[in-house]
C-alpha positions as CSV (number, residue, x, y, z in Angstrom):
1,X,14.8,0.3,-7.8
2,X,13.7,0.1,-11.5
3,X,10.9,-2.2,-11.4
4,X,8.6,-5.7,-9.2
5,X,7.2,-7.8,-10.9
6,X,4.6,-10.6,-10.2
7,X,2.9,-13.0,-12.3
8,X,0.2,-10.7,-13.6
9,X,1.4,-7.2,-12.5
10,X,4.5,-4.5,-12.9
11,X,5.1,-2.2,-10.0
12,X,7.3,1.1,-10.8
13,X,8.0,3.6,-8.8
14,X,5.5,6.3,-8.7
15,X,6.3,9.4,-11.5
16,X,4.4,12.8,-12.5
17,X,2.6,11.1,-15.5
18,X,0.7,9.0,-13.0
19,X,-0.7,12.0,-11.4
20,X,-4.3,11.6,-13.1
21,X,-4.8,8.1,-12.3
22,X,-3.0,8.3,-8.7
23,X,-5.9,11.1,-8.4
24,X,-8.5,8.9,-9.1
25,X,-8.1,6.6,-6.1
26,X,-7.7,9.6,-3.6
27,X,-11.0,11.1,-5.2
28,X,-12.7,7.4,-4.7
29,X,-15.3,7.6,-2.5
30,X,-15.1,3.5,-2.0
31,X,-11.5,3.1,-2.1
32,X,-11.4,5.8,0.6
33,X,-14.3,4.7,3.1
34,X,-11.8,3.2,5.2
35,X,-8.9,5.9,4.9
36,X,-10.8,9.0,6.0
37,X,-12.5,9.4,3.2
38,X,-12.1,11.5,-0.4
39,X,-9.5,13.7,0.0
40,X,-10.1,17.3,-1.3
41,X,-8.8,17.7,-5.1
42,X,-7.4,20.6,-4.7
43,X,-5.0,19.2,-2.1
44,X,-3.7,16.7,-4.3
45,X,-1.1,18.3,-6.2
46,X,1.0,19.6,-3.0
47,X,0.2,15.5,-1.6
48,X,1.5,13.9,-5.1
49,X,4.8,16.0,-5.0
50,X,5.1,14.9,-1.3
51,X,5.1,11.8,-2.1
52,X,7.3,12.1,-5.3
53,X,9.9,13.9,-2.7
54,X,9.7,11.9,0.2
55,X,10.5,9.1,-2.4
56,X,14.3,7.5,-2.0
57,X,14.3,9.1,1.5
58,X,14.9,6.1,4.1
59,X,13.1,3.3,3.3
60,X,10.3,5.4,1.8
61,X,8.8,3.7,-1.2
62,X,6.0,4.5,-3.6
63,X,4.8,2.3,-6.6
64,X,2.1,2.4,-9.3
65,X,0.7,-1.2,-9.7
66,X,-0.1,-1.6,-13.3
67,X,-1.3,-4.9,-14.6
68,X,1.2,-6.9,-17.2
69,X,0.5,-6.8,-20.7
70,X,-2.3,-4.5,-20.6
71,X,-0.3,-1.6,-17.9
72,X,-3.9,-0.5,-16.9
73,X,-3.6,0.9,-13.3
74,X,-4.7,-1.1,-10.5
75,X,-3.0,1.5,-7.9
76,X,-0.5,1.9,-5.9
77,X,1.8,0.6,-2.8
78,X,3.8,2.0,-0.3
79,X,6.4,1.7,2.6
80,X,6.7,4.4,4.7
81,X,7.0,4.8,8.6
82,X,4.6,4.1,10.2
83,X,2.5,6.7,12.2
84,X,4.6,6.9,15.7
85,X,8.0,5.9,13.5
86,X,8.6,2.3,14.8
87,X,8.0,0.3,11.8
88,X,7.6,0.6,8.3
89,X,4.3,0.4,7.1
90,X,3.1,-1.3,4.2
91,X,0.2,0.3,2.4
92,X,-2.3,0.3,-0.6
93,X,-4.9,1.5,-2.3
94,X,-6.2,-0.4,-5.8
95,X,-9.3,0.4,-7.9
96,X,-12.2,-1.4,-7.2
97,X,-12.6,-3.3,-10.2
98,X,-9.1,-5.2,-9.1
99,X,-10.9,-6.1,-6.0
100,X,-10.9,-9.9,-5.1
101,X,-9.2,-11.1,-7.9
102,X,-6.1,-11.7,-5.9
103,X,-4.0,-9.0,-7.0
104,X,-3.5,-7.3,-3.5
105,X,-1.9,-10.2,-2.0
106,X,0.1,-10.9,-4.9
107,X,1.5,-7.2,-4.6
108,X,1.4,-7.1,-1.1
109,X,3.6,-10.3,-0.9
110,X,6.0,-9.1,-3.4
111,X,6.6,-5.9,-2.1
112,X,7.4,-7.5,1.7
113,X,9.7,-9.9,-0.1
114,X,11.7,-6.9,-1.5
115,X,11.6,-4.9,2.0
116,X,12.9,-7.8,3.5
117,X,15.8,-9.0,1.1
118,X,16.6,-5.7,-0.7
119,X,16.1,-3.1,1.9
120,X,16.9,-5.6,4.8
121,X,13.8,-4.6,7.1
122,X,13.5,-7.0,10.0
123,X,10.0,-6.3,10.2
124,X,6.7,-4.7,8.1
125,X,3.8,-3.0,9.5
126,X,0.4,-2.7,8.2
127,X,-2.9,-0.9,9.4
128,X,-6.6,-1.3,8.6
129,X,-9.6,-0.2,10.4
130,X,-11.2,-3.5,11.5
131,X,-14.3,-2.6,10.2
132,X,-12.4,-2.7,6.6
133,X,-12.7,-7.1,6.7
134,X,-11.6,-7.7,3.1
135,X,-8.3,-5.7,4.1
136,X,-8.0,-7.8,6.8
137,X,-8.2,-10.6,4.6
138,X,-6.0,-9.2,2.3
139,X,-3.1,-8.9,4.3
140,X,-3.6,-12.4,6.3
141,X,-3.8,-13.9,3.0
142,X,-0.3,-12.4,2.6
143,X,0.8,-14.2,5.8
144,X,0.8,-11.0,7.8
145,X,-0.3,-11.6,11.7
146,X,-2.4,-9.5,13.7
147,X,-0.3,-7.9,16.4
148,X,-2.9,-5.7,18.0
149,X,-6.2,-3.5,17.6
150,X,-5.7,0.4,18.7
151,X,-8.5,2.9,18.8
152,X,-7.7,5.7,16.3
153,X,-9.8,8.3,14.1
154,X,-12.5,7.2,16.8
155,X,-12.4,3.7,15.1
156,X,-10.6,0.1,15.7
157,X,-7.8,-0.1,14.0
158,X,-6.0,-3.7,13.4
159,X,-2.1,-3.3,13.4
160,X,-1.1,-6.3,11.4
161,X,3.1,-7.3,11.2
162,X,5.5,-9.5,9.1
163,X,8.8,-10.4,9.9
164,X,11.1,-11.9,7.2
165,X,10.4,-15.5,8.4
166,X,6.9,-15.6,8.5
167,X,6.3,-14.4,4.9
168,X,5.7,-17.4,2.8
C-alpha cells in the first residue's frame, strides 16, 4: 500500500522516522486515559519495531495520519486482530489538538473503505471503553454500530462493528 488519502489528510504506512512523533501520543497522558494510560518510554522502542514487523503480516496495517499540505502529524491508524482473533480491529490514536475537527471519522471511514475493497474484510471491529463518549461518537459518526459492551481492564468496554454494506 503506498498511500490514503482524504480530503484534508495523507495516511502512509508507519516508518522509523516517525518514531519521535508516534512517541508523543504513547507518552500522552490525554490521548491515553482511555488506553491504559502513558506507556513507559523506555518500552517504546521494542513496541515501535513491533509494530514496524508485524506490519504486511495478514491484514496487519499501521498508518501515520498527517494532514495535506502542511504533513503535521495528527497520529496514527491501525488494523490488526482483534484481542481474542475474530475480527480485525480498527484503531487510533490522534493528537489532541485534531480533536473534533472531524478528522477521525474522515480517517476512520477511509481506512474501513480500504479494508473492505482492497483487503476484502467482510467485517471491522472497533473497541472503546464506554466511558471514552467522544470515541463513541467518533466511530458512530463513521457508521460503525454498536454490537455489544464487555467488561474488560475492570471497565465497560463498547465493541462497535462495520460490515462492507453498512459503511456509507
Amino acid at each position: 500500500m503506498d498511500v490514503l488519502t482524504t480530503d484534508r489528510t495523507v495516511m502512509k504506512e508507519i516508518q522509523q522516522k516517525d518514531f519521535e512523533e508516534v512517541k508523543e501520543l504513547y507518552l500522552s497522558p490525554v490521548v491515553r486515559k482511555y488506553l491504559g494510560g502513558p506507556r513507559d518510554e523506555e518500552s517504546l522502542p521494542a513496541l515501535f519495531e513491533g509494530i514496524r514487523n508485524s506490519e504486511g503480516e495478514g491484514n496487519s496495517l499501521y498508518l501515520v495520519v498527517r494532514e495535506k499540505g502542511t504533513q503535521h502529524f495528527i497520529g496514527f491508524v491501525s488494523l490488526d486482530p482483534h484481542q481474542y482473533g475474530e475480527n480485525i480491529e480498527l484503531s487510533y490514536q490522534f493528537l489532541p489538538r485534531w480533536w473534533g475537527k472531524g478528522y477521525g471519522s474522515e480517517i476512520v471511514k477511509e481506512v474501513a473503505a480500504y479494508a473492505f475493497h482492497e483487503l476484502n474484510l467482510q467485517k471491522l471491529t472497533a473497541e472503546t471503553q464506554m466511558a471514552n463518549v467522544y470515541s463513541c461518537r467518533l466511530l458512530e459518526k463513521a457508521g460503525m454500530k454498536l454490537d455489544k459492551t464487555i467488561t474488560r481492564f475492570g471497565e465497560t468496554q463498547c465493541i462497535y462493528t462495520l460490515i462492507p454494506s453498512e459503511q456509507r
